[in-house]
VOGU-3710 file (C-alpha; in Angstrom, 3 decimals, decimal comma):
1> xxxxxxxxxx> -1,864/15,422/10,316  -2,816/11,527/10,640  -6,207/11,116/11,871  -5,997/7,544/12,820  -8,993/6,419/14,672  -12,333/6,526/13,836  -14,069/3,262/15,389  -17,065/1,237/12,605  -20,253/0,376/14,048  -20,129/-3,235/14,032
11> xxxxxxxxxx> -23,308/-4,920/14,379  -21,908/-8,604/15,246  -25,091/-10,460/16,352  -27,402/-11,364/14,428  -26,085/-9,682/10,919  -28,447/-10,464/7,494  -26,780/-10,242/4,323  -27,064/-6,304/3,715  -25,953/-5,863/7,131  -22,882/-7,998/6,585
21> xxxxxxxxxx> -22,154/-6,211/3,203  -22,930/-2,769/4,364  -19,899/-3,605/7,454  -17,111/-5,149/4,954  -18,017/-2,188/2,166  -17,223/0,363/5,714  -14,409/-2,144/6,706  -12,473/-2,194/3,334  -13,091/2,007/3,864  -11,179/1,803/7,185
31> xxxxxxxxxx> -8,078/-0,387/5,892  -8,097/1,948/2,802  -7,223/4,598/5,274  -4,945/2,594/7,279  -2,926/1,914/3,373  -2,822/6,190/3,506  -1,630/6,274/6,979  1,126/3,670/6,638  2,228/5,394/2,958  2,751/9,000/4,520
41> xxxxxxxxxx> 4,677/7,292/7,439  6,975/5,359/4,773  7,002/9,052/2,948  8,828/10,920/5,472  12,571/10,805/4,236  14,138/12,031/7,586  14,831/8,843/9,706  15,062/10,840/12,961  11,129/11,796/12,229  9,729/9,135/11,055
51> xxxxxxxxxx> 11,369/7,029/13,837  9,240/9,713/16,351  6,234/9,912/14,341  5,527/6,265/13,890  6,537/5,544/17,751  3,778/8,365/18,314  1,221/6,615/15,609  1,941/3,280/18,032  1,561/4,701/21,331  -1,761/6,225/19,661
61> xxxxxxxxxx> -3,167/3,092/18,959  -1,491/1,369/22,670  -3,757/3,942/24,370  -6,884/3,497/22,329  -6,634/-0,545/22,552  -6,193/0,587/26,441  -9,105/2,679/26,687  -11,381/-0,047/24,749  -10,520/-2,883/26,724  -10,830/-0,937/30,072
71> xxxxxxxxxx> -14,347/0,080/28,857  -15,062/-3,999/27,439  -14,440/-4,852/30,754  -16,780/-2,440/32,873  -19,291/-3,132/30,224  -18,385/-7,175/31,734  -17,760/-8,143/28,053  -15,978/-11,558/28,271  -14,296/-12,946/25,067  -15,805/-15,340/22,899
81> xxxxxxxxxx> -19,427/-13,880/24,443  -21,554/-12,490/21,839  -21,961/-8,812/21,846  -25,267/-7,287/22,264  -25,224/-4,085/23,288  -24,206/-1,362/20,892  -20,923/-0,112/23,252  -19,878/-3,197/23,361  -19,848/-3,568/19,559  -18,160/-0,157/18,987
91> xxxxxxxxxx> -16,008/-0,889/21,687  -15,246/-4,487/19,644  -14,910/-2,726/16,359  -12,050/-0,216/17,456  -10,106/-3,074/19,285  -9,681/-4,593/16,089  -9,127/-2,574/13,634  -6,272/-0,289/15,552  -5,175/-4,028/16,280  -4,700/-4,504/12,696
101> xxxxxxxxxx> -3,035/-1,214/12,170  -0,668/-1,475/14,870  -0,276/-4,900/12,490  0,103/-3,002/9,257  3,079/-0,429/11,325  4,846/-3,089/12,829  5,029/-4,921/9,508  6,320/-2,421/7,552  8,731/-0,422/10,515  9,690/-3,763/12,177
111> xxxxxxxxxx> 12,950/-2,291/14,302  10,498/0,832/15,050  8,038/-1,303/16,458  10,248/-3,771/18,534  11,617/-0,766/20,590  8,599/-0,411/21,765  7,138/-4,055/22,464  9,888/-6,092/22,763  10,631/-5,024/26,563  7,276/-4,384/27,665
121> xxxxxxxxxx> 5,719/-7,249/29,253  1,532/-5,018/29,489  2,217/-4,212/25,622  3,015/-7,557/25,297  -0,432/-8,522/26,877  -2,717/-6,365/25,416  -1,489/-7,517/21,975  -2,121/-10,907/22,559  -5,729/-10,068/23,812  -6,081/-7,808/21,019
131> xxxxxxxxxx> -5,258/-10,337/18,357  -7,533/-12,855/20,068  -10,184/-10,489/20,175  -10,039/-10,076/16,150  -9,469/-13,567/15,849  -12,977/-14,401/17,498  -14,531/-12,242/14,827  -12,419/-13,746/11,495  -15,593/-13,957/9,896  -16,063/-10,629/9,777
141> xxxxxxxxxx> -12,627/-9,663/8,644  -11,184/-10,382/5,002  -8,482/-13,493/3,983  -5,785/-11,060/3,895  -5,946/-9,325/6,720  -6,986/-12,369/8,930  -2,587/-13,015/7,440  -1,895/-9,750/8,671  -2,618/-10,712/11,957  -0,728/-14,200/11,941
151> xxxxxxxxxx> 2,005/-12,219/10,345  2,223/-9,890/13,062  2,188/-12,198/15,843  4,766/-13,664/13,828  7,120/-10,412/13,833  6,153/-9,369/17,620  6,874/-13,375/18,939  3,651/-13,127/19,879  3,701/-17,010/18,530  6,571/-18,922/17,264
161> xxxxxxxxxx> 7,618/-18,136/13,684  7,143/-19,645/10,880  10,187/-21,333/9,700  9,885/-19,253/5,876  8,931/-16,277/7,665  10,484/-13,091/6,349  10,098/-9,241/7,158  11,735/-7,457/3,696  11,548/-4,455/5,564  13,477/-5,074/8,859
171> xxxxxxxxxx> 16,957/-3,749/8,958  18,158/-7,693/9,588  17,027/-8,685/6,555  18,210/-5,786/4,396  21,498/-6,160/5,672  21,617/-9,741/4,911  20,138/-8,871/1,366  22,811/-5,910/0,468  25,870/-8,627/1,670  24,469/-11,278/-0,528
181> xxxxxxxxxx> 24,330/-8,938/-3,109  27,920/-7,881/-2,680  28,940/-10,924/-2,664  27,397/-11,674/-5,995  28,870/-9,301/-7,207  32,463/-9,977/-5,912  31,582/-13,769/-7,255  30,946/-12,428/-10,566  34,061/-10,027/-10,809  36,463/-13,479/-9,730
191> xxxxxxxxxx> 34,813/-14,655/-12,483  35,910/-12,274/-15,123  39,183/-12,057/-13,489  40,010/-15,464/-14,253  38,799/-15,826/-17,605  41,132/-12,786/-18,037  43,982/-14,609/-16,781  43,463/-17,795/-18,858  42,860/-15,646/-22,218  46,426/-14,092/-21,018
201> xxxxxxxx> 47,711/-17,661/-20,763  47,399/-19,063/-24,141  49,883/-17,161/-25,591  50,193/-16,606/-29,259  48,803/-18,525/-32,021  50,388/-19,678/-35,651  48,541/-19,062/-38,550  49,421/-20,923/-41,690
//
């Protein structure tokens, strides 16, 4: 069973250094889990179930992002305000990291994932608060997953894409990757086709 959400206490006001280090140590916990979640999804060899079991891990995370924002908003949390009471920060803290994992799925089950967002216009709007949301608190989230968020916004056309932007695991670009490879490898049997034919051509030599 995936046990996906489990929201850190953030404390984003008014943080010393401990309290900063104590929240990335819990942070780099919670993507460590998020790794495990995304490797048993990737593990499961039947398509059919995987397909069903990641669009339930999404739909997980849809309704949790739901359920946080509704309560951000009777709490009258406003973005870019700073947090200061304690629901608000939990509330903050689970917004963005099942922001991120919905990242980390999307990423790595691309044609999953567009199913799902690509025709719904509130989905559509919820990630694009969401991802503002954790961009308001970059400080608080490491390099590389402050990229996992531009990436993902990149995959979902949530903003334009970047013009070397890449997804090695969409179905687009593994396609594109198996014909170049075929064609390689056509290339390079021409090749040895014709050097066959010219060897043929020379005929036979004289030898004094």
């Amino acid at each position: 069973m995936l046990i996906l959400f489990f929201p850190i206490v953030a404390v984003f006001a008014q943080m010393d250094d401990n309290e900063v280090k104590s929240y990335l140590s819990a942070f780099v916990m919670k993507r460590s889990d998020h790794k495990e979640i995304v490797t048993n999804l990737r593990n499961i060899e039947n398509l059919k179930k995987q397909e069903k079991t990641v669009n339930l891990a999404l739909n997980a995370i849809v309704k949790s992002i739901t359920q946080r924002r509704s309560d951000l908003l009777s709490l009258g949390y406003e973005i870019g305000q700073l947090p200061s009471a304690q629901d608000q920060k939990d509330a903050l803290s689970s917004v963005f990291e099942n922001t991120l994992l919905f990242g980390d799925i999307s990423l790595y089950f691309p044609d999953y994932a567009h199913k799902i967002f690509d025709h719904d216009q509130s989905l559509k709007e919820l990630l694009t608060w969401g991802t503002t949301l954790a961009q308001e608190v970059n400080s608080l989230i490491p390099k590389k997953d402050q990229e996992l968020i531009s990436l993902m916004m990149q995959e979902l056309n949530i903003i334009p894409r970047g013009e070397d932007y890449v997804n090695p695991y969409s179905k687009a670009f593994q396609e594109e990757e198996m014909m170049n490879e075929f064609l390689k490898e056509q290339n390079s049997i021409d090749e040895t086709l014709k050097l066959k034919k010219k060897k043929k051509k020379r005929g036979p030599s004289l030898e004094l």
